[in-house]
N, C-alpha and C positions, 0 to 999 in steps of 0.2 A: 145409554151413556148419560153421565148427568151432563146437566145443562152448563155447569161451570167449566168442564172438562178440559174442553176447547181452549180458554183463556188462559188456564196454567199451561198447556202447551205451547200457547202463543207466546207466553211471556217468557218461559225457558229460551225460546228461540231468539227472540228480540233481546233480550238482555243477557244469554251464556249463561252457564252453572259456575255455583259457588262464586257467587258475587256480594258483597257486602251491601251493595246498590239496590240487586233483590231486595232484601230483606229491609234496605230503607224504603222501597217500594212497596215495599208489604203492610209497612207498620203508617205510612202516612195514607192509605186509600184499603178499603174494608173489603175489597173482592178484587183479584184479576182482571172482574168484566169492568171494575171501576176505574184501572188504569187504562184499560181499554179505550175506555171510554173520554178520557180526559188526557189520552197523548199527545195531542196538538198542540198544549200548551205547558206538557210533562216537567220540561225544564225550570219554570217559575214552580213545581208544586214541592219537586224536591230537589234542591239545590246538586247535591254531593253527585247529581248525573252527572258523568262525563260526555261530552258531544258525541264520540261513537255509541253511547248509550241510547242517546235522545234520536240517533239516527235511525237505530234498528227498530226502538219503539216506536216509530213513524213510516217504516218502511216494509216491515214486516207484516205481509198479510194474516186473516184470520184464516182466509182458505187452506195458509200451509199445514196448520192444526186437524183442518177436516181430512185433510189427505195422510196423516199420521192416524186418526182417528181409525181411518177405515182401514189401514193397511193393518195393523194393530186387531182389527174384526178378522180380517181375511186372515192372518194367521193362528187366531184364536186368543192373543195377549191382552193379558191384563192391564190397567191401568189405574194406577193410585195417587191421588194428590192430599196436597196437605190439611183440605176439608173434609178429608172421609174420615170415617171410624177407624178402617184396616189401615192407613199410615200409619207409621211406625212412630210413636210418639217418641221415641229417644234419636229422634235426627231432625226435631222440632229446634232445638236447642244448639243447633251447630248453626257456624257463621256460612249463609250460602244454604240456607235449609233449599234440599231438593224439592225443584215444584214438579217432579214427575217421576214414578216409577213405573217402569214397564214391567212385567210379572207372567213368567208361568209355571206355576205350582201351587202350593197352599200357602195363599197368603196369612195365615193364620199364625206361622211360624213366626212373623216379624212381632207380633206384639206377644211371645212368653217371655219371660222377664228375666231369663239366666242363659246369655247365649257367650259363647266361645268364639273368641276372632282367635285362628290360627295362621301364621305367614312364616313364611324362609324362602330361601334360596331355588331358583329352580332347577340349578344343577348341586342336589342336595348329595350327601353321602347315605352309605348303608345304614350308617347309626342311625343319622335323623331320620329318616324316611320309616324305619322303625318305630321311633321316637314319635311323630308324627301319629303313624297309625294306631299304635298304643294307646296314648293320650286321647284321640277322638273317641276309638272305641271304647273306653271306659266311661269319659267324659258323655256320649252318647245314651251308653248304656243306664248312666245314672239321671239321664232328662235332658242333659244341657244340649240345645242346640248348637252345634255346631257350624259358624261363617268363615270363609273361607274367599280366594281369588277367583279361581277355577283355572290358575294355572299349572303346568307342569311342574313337578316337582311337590316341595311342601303341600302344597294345595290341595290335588291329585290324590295323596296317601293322605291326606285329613279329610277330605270328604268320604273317600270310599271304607275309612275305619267308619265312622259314622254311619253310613248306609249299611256294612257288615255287621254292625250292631244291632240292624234293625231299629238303630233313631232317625233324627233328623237333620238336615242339612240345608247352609242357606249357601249358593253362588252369586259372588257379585260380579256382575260381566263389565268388562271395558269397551262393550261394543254392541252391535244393535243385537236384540236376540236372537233373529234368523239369522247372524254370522256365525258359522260353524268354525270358532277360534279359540285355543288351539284348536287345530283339527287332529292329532293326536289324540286328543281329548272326546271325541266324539262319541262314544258309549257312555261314557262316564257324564257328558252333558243329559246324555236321554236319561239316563237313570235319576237323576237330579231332578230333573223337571219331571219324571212320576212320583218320585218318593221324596221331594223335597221342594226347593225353592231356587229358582234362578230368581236375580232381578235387576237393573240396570239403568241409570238417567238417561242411556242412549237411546233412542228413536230405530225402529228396523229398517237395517241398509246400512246403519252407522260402521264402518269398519274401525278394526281396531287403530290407534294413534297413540303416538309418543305423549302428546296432550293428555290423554281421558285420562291413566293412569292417576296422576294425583287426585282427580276427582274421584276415582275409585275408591283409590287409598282412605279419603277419609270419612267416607260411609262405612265402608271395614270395619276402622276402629271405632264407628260413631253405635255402630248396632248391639254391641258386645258389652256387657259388662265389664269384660277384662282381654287384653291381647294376648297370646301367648307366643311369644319368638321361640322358633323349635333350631333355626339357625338360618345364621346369614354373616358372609365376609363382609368387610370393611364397606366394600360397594357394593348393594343391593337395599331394591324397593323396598324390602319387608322392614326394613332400618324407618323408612317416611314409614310408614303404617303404625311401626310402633312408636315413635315420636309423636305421631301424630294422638294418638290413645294416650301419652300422656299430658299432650297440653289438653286434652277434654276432660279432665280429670277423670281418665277410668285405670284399672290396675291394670300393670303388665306384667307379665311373670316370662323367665327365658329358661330354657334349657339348657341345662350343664354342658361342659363338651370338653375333648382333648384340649388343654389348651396350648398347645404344639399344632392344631391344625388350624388353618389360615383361612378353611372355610364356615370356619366360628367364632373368628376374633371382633364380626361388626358387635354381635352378639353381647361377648363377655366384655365388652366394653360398655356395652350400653348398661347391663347388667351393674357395673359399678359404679353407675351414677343416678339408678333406680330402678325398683322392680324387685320380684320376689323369685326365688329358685324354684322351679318348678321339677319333681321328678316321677310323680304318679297325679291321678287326676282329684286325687284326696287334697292336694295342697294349693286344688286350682277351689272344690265343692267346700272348703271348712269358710272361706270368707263369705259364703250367703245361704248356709244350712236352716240356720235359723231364723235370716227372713222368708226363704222360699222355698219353706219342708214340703211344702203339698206339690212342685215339682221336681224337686230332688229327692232320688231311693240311692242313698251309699249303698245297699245291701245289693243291691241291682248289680255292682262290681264285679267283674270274677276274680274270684282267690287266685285261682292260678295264673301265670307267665306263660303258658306254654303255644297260644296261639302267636304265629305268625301272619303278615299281610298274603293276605289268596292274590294270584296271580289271576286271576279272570275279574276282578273287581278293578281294575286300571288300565287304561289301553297302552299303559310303558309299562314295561317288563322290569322290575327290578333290579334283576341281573342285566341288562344289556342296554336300558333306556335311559341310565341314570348314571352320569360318568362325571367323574371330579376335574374340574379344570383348576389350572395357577392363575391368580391373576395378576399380571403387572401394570405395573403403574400407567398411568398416563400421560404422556408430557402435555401440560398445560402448563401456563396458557396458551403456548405456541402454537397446540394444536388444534384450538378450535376457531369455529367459523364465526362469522362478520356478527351475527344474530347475538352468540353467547357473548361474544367478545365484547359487546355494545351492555349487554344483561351483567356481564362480571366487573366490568372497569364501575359503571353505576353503584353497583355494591361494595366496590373496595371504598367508597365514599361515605359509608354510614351504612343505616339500618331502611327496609324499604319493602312493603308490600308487594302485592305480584301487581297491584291496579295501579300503585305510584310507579312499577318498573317498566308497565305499558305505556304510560301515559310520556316518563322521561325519554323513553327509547323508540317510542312513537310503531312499536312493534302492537300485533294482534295480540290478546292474549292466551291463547291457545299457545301461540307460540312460544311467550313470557311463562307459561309453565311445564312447557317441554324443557325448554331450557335451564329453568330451575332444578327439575327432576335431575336432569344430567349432572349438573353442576354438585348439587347435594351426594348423588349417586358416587361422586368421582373426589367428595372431600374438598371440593375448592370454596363451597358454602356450607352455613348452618341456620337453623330455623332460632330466632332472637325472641321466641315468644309473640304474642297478639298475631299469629299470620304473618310476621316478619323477617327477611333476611339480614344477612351480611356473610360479608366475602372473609374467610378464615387469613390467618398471616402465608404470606409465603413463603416455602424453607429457603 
């Protein structure tokens, strides 16, 4: 294990993921082992810490790192930080670069240069779920690596076209790699991790949380050249994922749909304010044919329509594990609790990052982007550019 290892662990823990503070921590001292080294007095070195910042980097042991280190041995996973070669050089560039990936399968996957973010709903319909495995297995077929959530639904049928394909597939997990989550998911996880790639900023043991999600969401769209929305209602994750791929300036392309059914209006909305129609994997492979021939074969495509998604490649049955729900509305603001209500009234006030809405609401911020998530998830917020919110009107 290198000898820096230790210290991006250490500092993931002491200071959280996707922090702006990170990264100003990164750019005033030349190595991890350097803040390390110099936290005692952390607060004069770079101003923009917040106190619970300067607390963790003074409290947080090095020892918690070596007990990650080894659990991390004992299960056999991997470990990438932002000094090796195998990091992923396109998650260099986002705000809150990850100081840690845990990894098992071919990390090799993360640095080919034409990958596919696919997300929707995970109570998807028959079309999209079609839609879904379509798209990978072509998309597959022709080179592009395929990323995905690795949850139920969308996910599910995008990873396993890809694997049917005989390409590749990366999983990004919301939780420590030994958590078998979903657990529905359970074949389809092993099969990932021999013919593809799981990988995740969470530590083993990490269970899954309302919290990790957004940090999920935006290594999704941070890995991909382009997002692909296959569908999603009004409320739903995959809506942040692809908002999120467009404030990092990459393309997002959505999938057509009835537009009478309510489980694709987040979708055709988002669609009219940006993004390309996507209907075969030809309209996703024409925007980088010609920078990245020597990994893309169109010819690799098959002619024909006639395959359907196999029923042993998903641990949910098509028919029986994939059922449409309504959704209705939710009464806010009256419905929520003391946390959001403190996080909403803040934002009706102007525009405000998740560290200024920690900081005015004096809340954790794990908890500051649960809350968020909800909030956006359910339309009472919108993301204002630079990592910023604000509270939408109310009818």
């Amino acid at each position: 294990m290198d000898s820096m290892t230790k210290y991006w662990i250490w500092l993931q823990k002491a200071i959280g993921m996707a922090s702006d503070r990170s990264d100003a921590l990164l750019a005033a001292f030349e190595t991890p082992k350097d803040i390390y080294e110099h936290r005692a007095d952390i607060e004069h070195e770079v101003p923009i810490l917040q106190p619970r910042d300067c607390i963790g980097l003074k409290s947080v042991p090095l020892t918690a790192a070596d007990k990650i280190i080894s659990d991390c041995e004992r299960f056999g996973f991997g470990i990438l930080t932002p000094d090796m070669p195998m990091f992923p050089k396109c998650l260099l560039g986002i705000c809150g670069v990850p100081m840690v990936l845990y990894t098992v399968g071919d990390q090799s996957l993360l640095n080919l240069p034409v990958k596919a973010t696919m997300v929707g709903t995970r109570q998807a319909t028959k079309y999209a779920t079609r839609a879904a495995y379509k798209l990978s297995y072509d998309l597959a077929k022709a080179g592009v690596v395929i990323v995905s959530g690795y949850a139920l639904g969308i996910d599910s049928w995008s990873h396993g076209g890809a694997l049917d394909a005989g390409g590749k597939t990366i999983a990004v997990a919301g939780a420590g790699l030994d958590v078998n989550y979903p657990s529905q998911n359970a074949d389809l996880r092993n099969r990932i991790m021999r013919e593809g790639l799981v990988i995740s900023e969470f530590p083993p043991f990490s269970r899954p949380e309302r919290a990790h999600f957004p940090y999920r969401n935006r290594v999704l769209a941070a890995l991909s050249k382009g997002t692909i929305l296959v569908e999603a209602p009004r409320i739903s994750g995959a809506l942040i994922t692809a908002r999120s791929a467009v404030e990092q300036g990459k393309d997002l392309y959505v999938v057509p749909h009835d537009i009478f059914n309510s489980n694709a209006v987040g979708g055709m909305e988002l669609l009219k304010e940006c993004g390309y129609v996507i209907t075969n994997a030809v309209d996703f492979l024409r925007n980088y044919l010609t920078e990245y021939a020597e990994q893309l074969n169109l010819e690799a495509i098959p002619t024909k329509n006639e395959y359907a998604p196999s029923e042993d490649v998903l641990s949910q049955d098509p028919k029986n594990g994939v059922k449409k729900t309504i959704l209705k509305p939710v009464d806010l603001p009256e419905g929520m609790d003391e946390n959001t209500k403190a996080v909403y009234n803040i934002l009706k006030a102007g525009k405000f990052t998740a560290d200024e809405l920690a900081e005015r609401s004096e809340l954790p911020i794990g908890t500051v982007l649960g809350v968020l998530t909800e909030l956006e998830l359910e339309d009472w917020i919108h993301r204002t550019g630079s990592n910023t919110y604000t509270a939408l009107p109310e009818n």
